[in-house]
N, C-alpha and C positions, 0 to 999 in steps of 0.2 A: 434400509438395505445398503443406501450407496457409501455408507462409512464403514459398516462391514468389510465392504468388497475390500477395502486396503489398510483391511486393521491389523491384519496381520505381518502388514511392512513396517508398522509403524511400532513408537518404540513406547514402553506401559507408563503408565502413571504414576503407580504405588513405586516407580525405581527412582524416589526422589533424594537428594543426598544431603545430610547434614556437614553444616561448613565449618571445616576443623581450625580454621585460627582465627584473631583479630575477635573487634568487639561483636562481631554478628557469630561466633561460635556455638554450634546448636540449634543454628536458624538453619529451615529447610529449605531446599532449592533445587530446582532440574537443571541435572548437570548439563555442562552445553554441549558436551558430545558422548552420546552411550553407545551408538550404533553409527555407522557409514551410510547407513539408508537413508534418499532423499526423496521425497514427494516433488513433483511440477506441477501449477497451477497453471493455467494459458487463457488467456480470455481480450474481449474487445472491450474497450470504455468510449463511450461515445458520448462528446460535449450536449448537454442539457441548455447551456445558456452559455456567455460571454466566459473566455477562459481565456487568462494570460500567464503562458506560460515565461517568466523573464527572470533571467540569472544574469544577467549583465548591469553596466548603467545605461540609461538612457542620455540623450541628447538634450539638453537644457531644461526646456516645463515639457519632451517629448517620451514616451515610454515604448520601446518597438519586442515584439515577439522573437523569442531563439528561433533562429531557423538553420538548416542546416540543406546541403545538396548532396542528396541521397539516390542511389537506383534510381535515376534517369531524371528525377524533378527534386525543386529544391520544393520541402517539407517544415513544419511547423516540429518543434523539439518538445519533448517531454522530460527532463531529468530525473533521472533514479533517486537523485535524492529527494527531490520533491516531494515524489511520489512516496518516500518511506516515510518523510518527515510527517506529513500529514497522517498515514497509515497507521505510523507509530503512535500517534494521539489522540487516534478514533479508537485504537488496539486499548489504549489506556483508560479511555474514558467507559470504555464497554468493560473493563476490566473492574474499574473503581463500581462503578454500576452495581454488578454480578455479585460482587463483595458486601456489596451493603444490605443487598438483597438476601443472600444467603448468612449471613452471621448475626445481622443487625442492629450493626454500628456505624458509625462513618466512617469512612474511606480513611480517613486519618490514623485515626488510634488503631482500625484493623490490621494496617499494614503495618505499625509500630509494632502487632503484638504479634503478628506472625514473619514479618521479615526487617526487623531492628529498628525502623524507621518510614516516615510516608516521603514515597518516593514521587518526585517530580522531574517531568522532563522542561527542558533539557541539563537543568544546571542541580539537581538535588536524586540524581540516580542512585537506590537501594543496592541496585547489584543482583539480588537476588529475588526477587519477584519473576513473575510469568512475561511483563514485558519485559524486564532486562534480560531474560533466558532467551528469549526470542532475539532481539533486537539492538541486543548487547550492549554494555554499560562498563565506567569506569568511575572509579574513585579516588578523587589525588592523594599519593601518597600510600593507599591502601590495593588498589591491584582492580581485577577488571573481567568482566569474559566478552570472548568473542560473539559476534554475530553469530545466528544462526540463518538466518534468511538472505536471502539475494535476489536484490531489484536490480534492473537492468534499464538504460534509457531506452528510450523509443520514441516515433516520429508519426506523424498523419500519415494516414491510407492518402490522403488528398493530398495536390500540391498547393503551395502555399497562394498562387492565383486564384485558386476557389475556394479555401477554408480562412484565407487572413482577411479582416479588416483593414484597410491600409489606407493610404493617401491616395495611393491610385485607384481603387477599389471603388464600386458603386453605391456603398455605404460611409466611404471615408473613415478617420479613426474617430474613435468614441471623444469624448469630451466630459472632462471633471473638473473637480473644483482642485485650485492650487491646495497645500495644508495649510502656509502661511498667508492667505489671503490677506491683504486689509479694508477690512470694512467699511472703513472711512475713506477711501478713497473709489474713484470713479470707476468702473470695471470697463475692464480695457480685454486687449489679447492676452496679455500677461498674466489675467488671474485666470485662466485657463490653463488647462493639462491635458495634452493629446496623447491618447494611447493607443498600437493596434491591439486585437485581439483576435483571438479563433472563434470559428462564428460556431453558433450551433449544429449540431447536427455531423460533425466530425468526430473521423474514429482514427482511435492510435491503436495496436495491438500491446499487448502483455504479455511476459512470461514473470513466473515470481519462483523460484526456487527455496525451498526450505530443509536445512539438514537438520538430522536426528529427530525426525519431525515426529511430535506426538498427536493423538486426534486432538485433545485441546487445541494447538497450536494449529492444526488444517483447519477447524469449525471457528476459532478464535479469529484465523485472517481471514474466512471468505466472511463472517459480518463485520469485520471491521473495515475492509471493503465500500462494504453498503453504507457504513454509516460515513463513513470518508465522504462518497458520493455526496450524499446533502451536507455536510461542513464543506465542503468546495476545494479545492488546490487551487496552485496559483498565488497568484497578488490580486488583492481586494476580494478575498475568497470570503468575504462577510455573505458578498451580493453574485459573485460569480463564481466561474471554475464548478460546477455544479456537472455531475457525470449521470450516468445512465452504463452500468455492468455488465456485460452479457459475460460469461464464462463458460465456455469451452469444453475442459474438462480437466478435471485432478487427476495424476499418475501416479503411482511412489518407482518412480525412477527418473533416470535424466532424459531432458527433450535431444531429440536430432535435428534440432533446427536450431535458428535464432530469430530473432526482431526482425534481421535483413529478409532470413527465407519467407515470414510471414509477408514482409511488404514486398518482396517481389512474386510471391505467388498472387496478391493483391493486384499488383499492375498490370497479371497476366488476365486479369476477370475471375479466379478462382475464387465461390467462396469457402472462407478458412474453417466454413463448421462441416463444411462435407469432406473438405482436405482434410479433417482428424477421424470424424467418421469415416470413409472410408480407407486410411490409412497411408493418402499420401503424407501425412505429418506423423514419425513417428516416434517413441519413446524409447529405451533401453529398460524392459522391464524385466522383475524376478522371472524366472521360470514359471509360469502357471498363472503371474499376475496379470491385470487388467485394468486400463483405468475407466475414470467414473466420467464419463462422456455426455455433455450437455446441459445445458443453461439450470432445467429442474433437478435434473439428479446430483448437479454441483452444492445448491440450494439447499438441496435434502442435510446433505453433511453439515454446513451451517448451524439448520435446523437441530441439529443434536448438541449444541451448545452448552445449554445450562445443565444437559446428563453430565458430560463430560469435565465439567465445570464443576460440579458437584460431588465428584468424585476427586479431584485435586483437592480440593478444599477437606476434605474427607482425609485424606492423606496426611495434609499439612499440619493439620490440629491430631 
């Protein structure tokens, strides 16, 4: 029922287009823009284990967390790109998946035979695939489409005195091995590597915007999502950056808020799932529409995956 509820905002499946020049001519693709209609996605991620978020360099064999000083405390950073980067790969791997499963090939030769080539992120992008339509792609020399989705940064609910690991901190920062270690020699300070990181149990808020958004593309992000979650973000996301999801609720319109409203309703004690429930957090939605409100009924949509999936592919062929 809950992908029902916003099916009607979103844009069909079967309006998929064939691509009129260049050597992919005849190959099908969802254009990137058919309608002005956007879905919102909103939800909390909350660290599971050791999560380091770091887009900077660090300080000699030292690694320190983005932080930023945000509404009234300084806070741990989450980068939007991070966050797509990773998304974008769980999107792809769920995607390579789904294909193999439904046609019964591998991932390689399917994508050759339905969209010119196998596409690989980041350096061998198709263009026209279900991730590139999403999450857009380019071709040197050959041309390219836009995004469709929009991640936004975001920062801990917590301040960084009770979510970072640090030197000052009652746990001090983590400890690893250098890469260059040498073996042969005696182990000192120096084959050490100090890094802080976000401790468990911290939460960042989320918005994720999506245009032209088809149900594919809503049930496609909210598991790729999940599966992000256990591939981890961050650095050393082999072993950490591992999340835990809770989601909010899907709209097919735009939010009235941002990241900041979510963290200062935060700091006032509100919480953010009865501020959507009972509609201090609002959307700009169609005439008559409604969104899908809550952790299970977000899930539900998800859960219509391989329907929805199965009907692209249907299309395609």
């Amino acid at each position: 029922m809950s992908l029902n509820q916003i099916r009607d905002y979103l844009n069909p499946l079967d309006k998929v287009l064939k691509v009129q020049e260049g050597d992919k001519k005849g190959t099908k693709t969802l254009p990137p823009v058919m309608k002005r209609n956007v879905v919102t996605i909103v939800g909390i991620k909350r660290t599971a284990g050791r999560f380091l978020p770091v887009s900077h360099e660090g300080y000699s064999n030292e690694t320190y967390v983005d932080k930023v000083s945000l509404c009234g405390k300084e806070r741990a950073e989450f980068i939007a790109r991070k966050l797509k980067g990773m998304e974008r790969r769980a999107h792809m791997s769920l995607f390579r998946g789904l294909i193999e499963g439904k046609i019964g090939e591998e991932w390689e030769k399917a994508f050759k035979d339905l969209f010119g080539k196998a596409c690989v992120i980041p350096s061998g992008l198709c263009v026209t695939c279900w991730n590139c339509s999403l999450f857009g792609a380019m071709e040197a020399g050959k041309g390219g489409t836009f995004a469709r989705i929009r991640y936004f940064d975001t920062w801990s609910v917590e301040s960084t005195e009770k979510c970072v690991a640090s030197i000052q901190s009652e746990e001090g920062m983590g400890i690893g091995n250098t890469v260059h270690e040498d073996l042969r020699e005696e182990r000192g300070s120096d084959s050490y590597h100090l890094y802080e990181y976000v401790k468990a149990g911290t939460h960042f808020p989320f918005i994720t915007i999506i245009e032209s958004p088809t149900s594919l593309d809503v049930a496609g992000y909210i598991q790729s999502v999940r599966m992000a979650d256990l591939h981890g973000y961050g650095k050393y996301n082999a072993n950490h950056g591992k999340f835990d999801t809770e989601f909010l609720a899907v709209a097919p319109g735009m939010p009235r808020f941002s990241i900041l409203t979510l963290l200062e309703r935060a700091n006032e004690g509100a919480d953010l799932r009865n501020a959507i429930r009972e509609g201090h957090l609002e959307f700009d939605l169609p005439e008559g529409a409604e969104a899908v409100i809550g952790h299970d009924a977000v899930l539900a949509i998800g859960n219509e995956l391989t329907k929805e999936f199965d009907q692209y592919v249907r299309v395609l062929r």
